[in-house]
BABABA-345326 format. One record per residue: x, y, z of N, C-alpha, C in turn. Coordinates in steps of 0.02 Angstrom, whole numbers, padded with zeros to 5 digits, always signed. Atoms other than C-alpha are relative to their C-alpha. Example, Ala and Ser with C-alpha at 12.3 -4.5 7.8 and 13.67 -1.06 7.14 Angstrom:
! BABABA-345326
+00045-00059+00000+00615-00225+00390+00045+00060+00000
-00042-00059-00003+00684-00053+00357-00039+00055+00037
***
This chain:
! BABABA-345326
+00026+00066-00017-00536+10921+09122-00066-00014-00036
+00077+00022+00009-00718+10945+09067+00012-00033-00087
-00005+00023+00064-00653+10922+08878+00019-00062-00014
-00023+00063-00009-00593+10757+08918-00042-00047+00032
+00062+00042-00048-00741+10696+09003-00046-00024-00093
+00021+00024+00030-00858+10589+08894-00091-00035+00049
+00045+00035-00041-01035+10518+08938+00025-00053+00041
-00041+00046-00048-00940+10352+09002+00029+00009+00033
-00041-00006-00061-00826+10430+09101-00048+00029+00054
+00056-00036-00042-00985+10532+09194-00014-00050+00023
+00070+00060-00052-01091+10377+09227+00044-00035+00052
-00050+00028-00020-00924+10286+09259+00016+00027+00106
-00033-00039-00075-00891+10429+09424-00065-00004+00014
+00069+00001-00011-01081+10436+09435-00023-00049+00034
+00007+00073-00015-01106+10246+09460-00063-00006-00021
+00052+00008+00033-01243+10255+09336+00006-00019-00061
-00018+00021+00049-01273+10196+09163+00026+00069-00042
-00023-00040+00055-01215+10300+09002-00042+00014-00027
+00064-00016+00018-01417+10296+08962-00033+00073+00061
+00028-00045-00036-01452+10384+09118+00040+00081+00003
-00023-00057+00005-01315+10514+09103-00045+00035-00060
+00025-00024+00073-01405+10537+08915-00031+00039+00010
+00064-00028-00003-01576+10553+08987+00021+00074+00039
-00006-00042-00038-01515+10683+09124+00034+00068-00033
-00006-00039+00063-01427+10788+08975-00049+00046-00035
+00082-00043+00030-01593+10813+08894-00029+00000+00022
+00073-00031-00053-01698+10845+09044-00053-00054-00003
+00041+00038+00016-01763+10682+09020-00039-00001+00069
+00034+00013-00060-01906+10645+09151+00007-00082+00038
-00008+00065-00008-01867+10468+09172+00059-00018+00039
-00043-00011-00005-01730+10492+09288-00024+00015+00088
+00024-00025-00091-01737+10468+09503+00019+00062+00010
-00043-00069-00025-01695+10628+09586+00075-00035+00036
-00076+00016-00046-01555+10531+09679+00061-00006-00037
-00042-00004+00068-01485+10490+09504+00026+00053-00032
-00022-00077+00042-01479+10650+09428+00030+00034+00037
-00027-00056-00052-01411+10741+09579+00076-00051-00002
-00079+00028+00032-01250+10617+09549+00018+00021-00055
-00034-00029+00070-01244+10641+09375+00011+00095-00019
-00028-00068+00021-01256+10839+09384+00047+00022+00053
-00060-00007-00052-01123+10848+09527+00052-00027-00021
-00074+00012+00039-00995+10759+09415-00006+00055-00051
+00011-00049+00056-01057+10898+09271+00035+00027+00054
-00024-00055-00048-01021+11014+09400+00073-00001+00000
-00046+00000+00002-00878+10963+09468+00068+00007-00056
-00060+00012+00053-00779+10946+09300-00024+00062-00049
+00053-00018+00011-00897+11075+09253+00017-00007-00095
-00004+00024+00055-00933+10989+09102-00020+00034-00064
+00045-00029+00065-01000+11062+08922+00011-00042-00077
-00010+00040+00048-01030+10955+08803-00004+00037-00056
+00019-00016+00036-00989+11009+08624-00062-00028-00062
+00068+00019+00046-01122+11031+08479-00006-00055-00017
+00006+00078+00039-01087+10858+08406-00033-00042+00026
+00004+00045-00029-01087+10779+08546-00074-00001+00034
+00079-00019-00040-01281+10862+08619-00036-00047-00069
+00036+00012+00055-01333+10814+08436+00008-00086+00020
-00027+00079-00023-01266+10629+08467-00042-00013+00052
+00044+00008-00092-01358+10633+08644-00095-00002-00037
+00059+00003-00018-01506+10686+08591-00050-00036-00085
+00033+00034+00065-01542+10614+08401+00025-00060-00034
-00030+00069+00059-01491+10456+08291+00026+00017-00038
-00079-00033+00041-01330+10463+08210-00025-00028-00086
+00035+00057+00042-01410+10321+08080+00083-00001-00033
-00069+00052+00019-01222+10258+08078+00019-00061+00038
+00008+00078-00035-01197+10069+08121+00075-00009-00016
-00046-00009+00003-01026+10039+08167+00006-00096-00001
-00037+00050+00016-00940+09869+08091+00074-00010+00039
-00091-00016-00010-00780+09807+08175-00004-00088+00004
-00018+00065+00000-00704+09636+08126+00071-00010+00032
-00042+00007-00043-00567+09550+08195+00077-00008-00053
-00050-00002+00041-00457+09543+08042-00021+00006-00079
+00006-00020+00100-00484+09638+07861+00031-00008-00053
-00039+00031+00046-00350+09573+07775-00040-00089-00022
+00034+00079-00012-00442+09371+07804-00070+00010-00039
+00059+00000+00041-00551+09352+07663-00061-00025+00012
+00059+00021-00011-00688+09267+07772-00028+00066+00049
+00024-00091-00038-00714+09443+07877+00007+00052-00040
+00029-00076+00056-00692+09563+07717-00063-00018-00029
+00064-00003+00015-00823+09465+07649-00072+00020+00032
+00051-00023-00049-00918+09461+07821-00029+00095-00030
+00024-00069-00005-00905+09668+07805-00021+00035-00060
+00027-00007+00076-00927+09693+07624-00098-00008-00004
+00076+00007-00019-01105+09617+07652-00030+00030+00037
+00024-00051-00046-01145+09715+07806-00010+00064-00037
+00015-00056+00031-01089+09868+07703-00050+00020-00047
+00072-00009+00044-01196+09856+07559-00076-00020+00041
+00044+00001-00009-01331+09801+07665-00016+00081+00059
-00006-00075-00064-01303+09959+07805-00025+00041-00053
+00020-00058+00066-01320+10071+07640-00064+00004-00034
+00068+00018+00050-01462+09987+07551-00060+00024+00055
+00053-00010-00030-01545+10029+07712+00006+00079+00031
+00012-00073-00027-01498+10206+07736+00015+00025+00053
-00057-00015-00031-01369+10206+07851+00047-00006-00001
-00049-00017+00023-01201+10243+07860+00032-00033+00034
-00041+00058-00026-01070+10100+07900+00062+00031+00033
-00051-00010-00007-00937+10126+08001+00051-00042+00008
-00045+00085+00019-00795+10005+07967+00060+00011+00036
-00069-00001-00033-00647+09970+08085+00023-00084+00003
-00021+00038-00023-00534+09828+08096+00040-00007+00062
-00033-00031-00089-00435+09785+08259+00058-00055-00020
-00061+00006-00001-00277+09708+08185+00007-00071+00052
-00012+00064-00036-00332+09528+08286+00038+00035+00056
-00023-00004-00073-00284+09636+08441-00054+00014+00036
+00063+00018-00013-00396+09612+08566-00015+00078+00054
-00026-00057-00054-00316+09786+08678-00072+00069-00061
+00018-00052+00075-00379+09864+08497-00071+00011+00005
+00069+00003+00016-00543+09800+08480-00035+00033+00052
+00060-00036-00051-00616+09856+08667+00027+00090-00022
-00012-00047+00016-00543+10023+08614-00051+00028-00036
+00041-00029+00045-00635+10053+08474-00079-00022+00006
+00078-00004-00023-00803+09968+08526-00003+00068+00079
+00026-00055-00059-00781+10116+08690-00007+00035-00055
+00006-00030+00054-00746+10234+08539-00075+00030-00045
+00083-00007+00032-00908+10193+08426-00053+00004+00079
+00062-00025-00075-01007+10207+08617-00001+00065-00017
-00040-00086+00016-00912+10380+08614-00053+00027-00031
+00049-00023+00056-00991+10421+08454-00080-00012-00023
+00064+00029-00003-01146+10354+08488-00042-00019-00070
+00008+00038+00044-01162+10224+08354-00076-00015+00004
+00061+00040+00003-01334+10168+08310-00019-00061+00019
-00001+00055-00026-01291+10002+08340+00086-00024-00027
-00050+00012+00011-01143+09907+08345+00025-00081-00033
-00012+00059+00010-01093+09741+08244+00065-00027+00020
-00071+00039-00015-00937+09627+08297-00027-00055-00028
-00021+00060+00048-00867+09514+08192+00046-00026+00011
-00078+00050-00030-00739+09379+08280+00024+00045+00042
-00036-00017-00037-00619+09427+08394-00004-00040+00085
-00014+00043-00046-00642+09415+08562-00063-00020+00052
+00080+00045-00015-00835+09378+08564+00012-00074-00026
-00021+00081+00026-00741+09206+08478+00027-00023+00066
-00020+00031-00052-00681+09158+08635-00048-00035+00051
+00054+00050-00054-00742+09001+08729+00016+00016+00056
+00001-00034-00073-00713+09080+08904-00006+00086-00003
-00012-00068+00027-00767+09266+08885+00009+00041+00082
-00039-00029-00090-00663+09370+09021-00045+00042+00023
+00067-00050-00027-00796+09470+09123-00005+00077-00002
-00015-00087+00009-00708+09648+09110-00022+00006-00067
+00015-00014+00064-00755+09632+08904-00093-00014+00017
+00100+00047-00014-00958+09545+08961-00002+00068+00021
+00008-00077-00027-00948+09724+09073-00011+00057-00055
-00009-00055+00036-00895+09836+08937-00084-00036-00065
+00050+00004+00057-01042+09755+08811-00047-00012+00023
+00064-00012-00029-01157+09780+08933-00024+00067+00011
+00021-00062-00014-01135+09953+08982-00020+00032-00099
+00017-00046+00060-01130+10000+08792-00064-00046-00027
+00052+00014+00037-01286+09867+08750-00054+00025+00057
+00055-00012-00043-01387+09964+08898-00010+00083-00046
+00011-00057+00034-01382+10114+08763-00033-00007-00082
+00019+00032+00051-01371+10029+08607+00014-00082-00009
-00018+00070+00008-01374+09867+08506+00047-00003-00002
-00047+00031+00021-01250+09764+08511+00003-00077-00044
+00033+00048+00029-01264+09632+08392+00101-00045-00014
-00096+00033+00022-01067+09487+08378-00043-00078-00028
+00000+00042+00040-01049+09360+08290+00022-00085+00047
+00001+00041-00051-01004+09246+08438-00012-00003+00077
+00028-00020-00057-01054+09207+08605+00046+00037+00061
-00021-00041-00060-01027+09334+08758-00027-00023+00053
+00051+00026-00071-01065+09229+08916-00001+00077+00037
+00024-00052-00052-01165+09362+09037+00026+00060-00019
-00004-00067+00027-01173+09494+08900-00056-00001-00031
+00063-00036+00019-01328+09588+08838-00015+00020-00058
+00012-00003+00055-01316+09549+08680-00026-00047-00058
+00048+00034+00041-01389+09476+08516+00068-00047-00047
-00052+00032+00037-01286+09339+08431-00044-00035-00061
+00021+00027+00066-01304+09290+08251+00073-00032-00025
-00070+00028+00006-01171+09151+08219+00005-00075-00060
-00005+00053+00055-01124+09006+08105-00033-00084+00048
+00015+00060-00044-01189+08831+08157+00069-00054-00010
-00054+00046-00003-01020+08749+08171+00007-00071-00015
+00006+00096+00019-01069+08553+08203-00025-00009-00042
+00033+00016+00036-01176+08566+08054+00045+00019-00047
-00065+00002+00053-01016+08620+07944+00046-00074+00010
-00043+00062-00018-00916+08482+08031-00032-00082-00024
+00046+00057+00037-01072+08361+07995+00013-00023-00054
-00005-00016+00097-01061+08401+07797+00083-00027-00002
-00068-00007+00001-00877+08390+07825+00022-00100-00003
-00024+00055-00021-00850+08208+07905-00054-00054-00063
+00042+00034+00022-01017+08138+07817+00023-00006-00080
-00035+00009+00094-00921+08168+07640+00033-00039+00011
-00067+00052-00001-00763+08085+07694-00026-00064+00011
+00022+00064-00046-00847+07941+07781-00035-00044-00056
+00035+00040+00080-00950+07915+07623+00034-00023-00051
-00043-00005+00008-00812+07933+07534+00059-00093+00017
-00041+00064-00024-00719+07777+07615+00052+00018+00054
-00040-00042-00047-00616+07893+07729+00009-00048+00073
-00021+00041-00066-00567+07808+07895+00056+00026+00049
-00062-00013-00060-00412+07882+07961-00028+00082-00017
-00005-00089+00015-00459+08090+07955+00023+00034+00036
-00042-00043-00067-00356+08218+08041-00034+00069-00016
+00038-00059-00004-00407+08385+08094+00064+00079+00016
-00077-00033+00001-00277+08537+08058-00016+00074-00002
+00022-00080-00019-00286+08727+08132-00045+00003+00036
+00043-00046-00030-00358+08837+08255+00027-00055+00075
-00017-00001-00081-00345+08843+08446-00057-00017+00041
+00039+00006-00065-00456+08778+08581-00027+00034+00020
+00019-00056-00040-00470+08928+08666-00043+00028-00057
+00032-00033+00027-00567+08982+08514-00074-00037-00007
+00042+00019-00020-00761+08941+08534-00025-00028-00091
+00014+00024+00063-00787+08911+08340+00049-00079-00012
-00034+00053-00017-00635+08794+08360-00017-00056+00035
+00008+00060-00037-00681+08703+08488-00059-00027-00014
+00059+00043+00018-00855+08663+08428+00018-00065-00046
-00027+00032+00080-00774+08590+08249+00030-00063+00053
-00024+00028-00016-00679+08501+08371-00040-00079+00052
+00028+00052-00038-00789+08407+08493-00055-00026-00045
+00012+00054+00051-00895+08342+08342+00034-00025-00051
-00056+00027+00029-00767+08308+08256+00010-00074+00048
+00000+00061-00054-00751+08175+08391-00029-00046+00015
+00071+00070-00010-00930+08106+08439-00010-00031-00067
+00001+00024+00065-00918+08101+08235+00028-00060+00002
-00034+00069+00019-00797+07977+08236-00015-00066+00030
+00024+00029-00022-00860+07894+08374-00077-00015-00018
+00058+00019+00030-01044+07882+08316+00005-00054-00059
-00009+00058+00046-00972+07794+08164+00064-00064+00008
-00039+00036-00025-00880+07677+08249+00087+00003-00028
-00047-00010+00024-00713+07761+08210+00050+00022+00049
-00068+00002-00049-00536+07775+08303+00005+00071+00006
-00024-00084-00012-00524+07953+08383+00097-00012+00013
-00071+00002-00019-00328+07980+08389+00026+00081-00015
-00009-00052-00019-00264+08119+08474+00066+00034-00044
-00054-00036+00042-00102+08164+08348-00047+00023-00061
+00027-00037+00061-00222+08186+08223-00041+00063+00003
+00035-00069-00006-00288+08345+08288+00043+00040+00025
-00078-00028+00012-00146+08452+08268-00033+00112+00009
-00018-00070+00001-00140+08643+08331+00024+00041-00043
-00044-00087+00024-00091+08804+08246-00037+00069-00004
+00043-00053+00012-00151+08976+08204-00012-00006-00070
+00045+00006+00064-00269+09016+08071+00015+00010-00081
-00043-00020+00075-00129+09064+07922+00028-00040-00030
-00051+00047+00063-00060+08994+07772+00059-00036+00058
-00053+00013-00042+00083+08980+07872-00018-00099+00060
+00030+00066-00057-00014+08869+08027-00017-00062-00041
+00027+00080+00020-00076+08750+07911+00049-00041-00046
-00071+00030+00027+00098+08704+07833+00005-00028+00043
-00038+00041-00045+00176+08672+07991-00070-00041+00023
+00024+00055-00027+00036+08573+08049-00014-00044-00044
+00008+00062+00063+00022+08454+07902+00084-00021+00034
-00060+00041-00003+00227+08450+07954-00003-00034+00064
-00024+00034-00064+00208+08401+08126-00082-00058+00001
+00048+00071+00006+00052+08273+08075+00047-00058-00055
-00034+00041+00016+00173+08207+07956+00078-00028+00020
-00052+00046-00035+00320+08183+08057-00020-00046+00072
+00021+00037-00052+00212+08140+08203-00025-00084+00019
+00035+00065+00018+00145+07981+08121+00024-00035-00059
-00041+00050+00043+00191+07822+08047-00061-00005-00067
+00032+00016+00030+00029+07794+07974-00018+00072-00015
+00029-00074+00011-00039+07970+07875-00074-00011-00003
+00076+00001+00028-00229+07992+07881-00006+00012-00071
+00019+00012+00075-00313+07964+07702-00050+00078-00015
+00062-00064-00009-00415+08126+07742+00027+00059+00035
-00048-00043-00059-00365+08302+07818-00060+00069-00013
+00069-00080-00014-00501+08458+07884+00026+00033+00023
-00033-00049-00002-00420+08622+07868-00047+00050+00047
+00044-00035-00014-00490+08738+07990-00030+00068-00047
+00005-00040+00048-00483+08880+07859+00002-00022-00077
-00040+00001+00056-00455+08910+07668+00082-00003+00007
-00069-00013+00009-00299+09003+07710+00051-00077+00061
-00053+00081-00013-00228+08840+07823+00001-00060-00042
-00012+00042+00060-00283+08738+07682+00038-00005-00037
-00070-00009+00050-00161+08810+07557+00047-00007+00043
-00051-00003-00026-00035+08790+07678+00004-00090+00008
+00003+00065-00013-00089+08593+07704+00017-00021-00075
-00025+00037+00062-00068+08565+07522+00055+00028-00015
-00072+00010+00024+00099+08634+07511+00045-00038+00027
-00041+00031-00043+00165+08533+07632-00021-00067-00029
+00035+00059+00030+00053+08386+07577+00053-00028-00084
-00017+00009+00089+00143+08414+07386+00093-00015+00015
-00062+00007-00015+00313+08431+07466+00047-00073+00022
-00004+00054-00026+00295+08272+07538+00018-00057-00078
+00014+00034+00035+00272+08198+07372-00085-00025-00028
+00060+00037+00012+00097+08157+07378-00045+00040-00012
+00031-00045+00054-00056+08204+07290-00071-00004+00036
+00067-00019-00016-00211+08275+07329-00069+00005-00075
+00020+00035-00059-00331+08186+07317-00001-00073-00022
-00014+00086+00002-00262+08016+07267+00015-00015+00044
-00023+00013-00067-00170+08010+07429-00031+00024+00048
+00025-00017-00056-00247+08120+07524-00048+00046-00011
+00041-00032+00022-00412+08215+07521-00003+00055+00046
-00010-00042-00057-00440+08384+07588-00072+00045-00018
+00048-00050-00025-00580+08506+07651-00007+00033+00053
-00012-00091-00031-00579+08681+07710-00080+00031+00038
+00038-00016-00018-00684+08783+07809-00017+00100-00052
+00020-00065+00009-00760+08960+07725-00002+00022-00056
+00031-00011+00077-00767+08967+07540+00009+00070-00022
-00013-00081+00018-00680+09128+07517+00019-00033-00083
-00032+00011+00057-00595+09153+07351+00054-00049-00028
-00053+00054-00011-00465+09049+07398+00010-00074-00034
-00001+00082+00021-00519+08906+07342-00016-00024-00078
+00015+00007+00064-00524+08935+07163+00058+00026-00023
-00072-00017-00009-00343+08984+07172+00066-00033+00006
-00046+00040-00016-00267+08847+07203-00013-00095-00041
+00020+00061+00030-00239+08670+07117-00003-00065+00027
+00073-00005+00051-00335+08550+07113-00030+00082+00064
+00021-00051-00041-00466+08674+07186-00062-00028+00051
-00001+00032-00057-00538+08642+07355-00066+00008+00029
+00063-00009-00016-00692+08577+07434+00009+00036+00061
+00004-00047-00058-00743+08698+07565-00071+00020+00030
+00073-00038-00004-00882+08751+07677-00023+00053-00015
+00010-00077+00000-00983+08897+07626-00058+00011+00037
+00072-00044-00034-01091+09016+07712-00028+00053-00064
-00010-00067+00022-01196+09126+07620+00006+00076+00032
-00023-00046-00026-01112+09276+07671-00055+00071-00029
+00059-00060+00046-01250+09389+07558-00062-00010+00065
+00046-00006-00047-01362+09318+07684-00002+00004+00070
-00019-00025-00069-01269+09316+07842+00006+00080+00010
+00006-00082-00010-01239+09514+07814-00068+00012+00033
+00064-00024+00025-01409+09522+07783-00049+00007+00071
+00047-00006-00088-01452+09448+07975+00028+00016+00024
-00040-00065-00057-01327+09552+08059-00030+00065-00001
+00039-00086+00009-01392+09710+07999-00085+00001+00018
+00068+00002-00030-01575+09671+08005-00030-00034+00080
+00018+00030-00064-01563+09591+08189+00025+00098+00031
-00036-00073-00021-01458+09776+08209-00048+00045-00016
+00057-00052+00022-01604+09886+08139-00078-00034+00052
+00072+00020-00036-01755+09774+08223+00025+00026+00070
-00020-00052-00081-01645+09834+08401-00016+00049+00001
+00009-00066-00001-01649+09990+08352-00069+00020-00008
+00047+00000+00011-01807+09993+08302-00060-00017+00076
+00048+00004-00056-01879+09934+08475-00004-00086+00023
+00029+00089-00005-01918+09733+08421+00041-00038+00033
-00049+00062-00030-01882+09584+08511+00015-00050-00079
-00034+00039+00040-01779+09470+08420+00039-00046+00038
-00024+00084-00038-01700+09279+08467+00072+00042+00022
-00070-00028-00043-01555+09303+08590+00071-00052-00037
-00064+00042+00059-01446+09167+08455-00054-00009-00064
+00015+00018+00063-01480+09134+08282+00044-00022-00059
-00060+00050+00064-01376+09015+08164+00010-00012-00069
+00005+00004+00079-01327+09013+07979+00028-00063-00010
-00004+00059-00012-01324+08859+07931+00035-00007-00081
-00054+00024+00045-01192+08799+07808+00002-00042-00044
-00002+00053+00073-01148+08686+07642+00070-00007-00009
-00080+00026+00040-01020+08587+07572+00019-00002-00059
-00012-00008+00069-00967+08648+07405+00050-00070-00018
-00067+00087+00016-00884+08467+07345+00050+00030-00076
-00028-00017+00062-00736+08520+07205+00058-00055+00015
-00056+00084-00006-00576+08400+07166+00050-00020+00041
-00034+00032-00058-00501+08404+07332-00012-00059+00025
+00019+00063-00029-00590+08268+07386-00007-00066-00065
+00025+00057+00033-00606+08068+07311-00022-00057+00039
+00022+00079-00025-00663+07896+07353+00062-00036+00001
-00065+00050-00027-00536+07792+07453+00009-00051-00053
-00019+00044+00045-00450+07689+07321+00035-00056+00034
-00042+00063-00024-00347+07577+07445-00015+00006+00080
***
């Protein structure tokens, strides 16, 4: 049994943190007597022995910062980790890189995991810190592991103890509508991503007061569901174009990769981008220099978003306070997806 025991599972039977089992490990003094007489009565009982790795882990800095995105194949999260990596390195620690396969069973796995291994700090990138309702058993788990170390995601964790460094959404959507609108745009539809996703739904509810601010017709077919793949953004160009008599003159891809999927359906149709219809993407991967014409899109710089994940992840470690959100704020690369309403 004792080889199967882990600091988390101690504090866990303990009903203490995974810091205090630490301290009580190394004889820390910082530690009630009422506390420690729990935590060495589960030792006991299981009579525990931690191996060498794991005392070394307990009692020194691994100076490895564990990366885990929510999908490494999706060229806007290899880039995310690409940047992290070279910046983790440039600073003389050692990255640890996991994806979680967009499963979400996956991802708490492997953030218990890097706890396990007692990561230096921990970055998340999407998943299921993207969620606009965050379920309280995941807020739990990134509390007990940010009462040891950082935890630094990329979206918000209601009533979690951690540091968010995230994109400013309405200020992509701003750039987004304020082209079209300039543009001559009037009818615009909005194509990919789910509700339930908190990046989503931002794009979405200015997307809205947008139209309304400029005295423009919100209409509910034109904001069309799918998931975030080539795939999603086909069928939702098909079910915006069978859904409607009239087609919007304009169409906002939540991704690159649903973009290419909006202009094949868009081309299938017959019609041309962007005489008929203009289009712009969210994320400025490679993607968009891949495809014809080639496609305006928002970008982040991702050289510099690394850059505040890791250094909000080292100032934790380091001791400093640092802002509990902090936003990268976005651009609209304009290329020949988009034109000026001709009719």
């Amino acid at each position: 049994m004792g080889s199967e025991l882990n600091i988390y599972k101690i504090a866990q039977e303990a009903g203490v943190s995974p810091a205090t089992v630490s301290r009580v490990m190394t004889k820390n003094a910082r530690v009630s007597e009422e506390k420690r007489a729990r935590v060495e009565a589960v030792i006991r009982k299981y009579d525990y022995r931690p191996n060498a790795l794991a005392q070394g882990l307990i009692k020194t800095k691994t100076n490895v910062i564990g990366v885990l995105a929510a999908d490494l194949v999706n060229p806007y999260y290899s880039s995310m980790v690409e940047n992290c990596e070279k910046e983790i390195i440039a600073r003389g620690y050692v990255p640890m890189i996991c994806g979680t396969l967009s499963n979400p069973d996956l991802e708490v796995e492997y953030i218990q995991k890097m706890f396990d291994m007692r990561m230096d700090a921990i970055i998340i990138i999407g998943g299921k810190s993207d969620s606009l309702v965050t379920e309280p058993e995941y807020a739990d788990l990134i509390n007990r592991v940010a009462e040891s170390i950082p935890v630094i995601t990329t979206g918000k964790v209601e009533g979690g103890e951690c540091c968010q460094v995230t994109i400013d959404e309405a200020e992509g959507m701003n750039q987004s509508m304020e082209c079209l609108i300039g543009l001559g745009h009037r009818r615009i539809a909005l194509i990919g991503g789910v509700k339930e996703m908190k990046s989503t739904y931002d794009k979405r509810i200015r997307y809205r007061s947008l139209l309304r601010k400029n005295g423009l017709t919100y209409r509910e077919r034109y904001v069309i569901k799918s998931n975030y793949s080539i795939e999603g953004g086909y069928q939702g160009f098909e079910a915006l174009f069978q859904g409607n008599k009239t087609l919007p003159t304009a169409v906002i891809a939540i991704n690159d990769y649903s973009a290419v999927g909006v202009m094949r359906s868009i081309k299938e149709h017959g019609l041309r981008i962007p005489e008929d219809i203009s289009l712009i993407s969210f994320d400025n991967t490679f993607i968009v220099d891949t495809v014809i014409p080639r496609l305006s899109s928002i970008s982040y710089d991702y050289e510099a978003f690394g850059k505040l994940l890791v250094d909000t992840a080292l100032d934790k470690i380091g001791g400093k306070e640092v802002p509990e959100v902090q936003k990268v704020t976005p651009t609209l690369i304009i290329r020949e997806s988009v034109a000026e309403l001709k009719r």
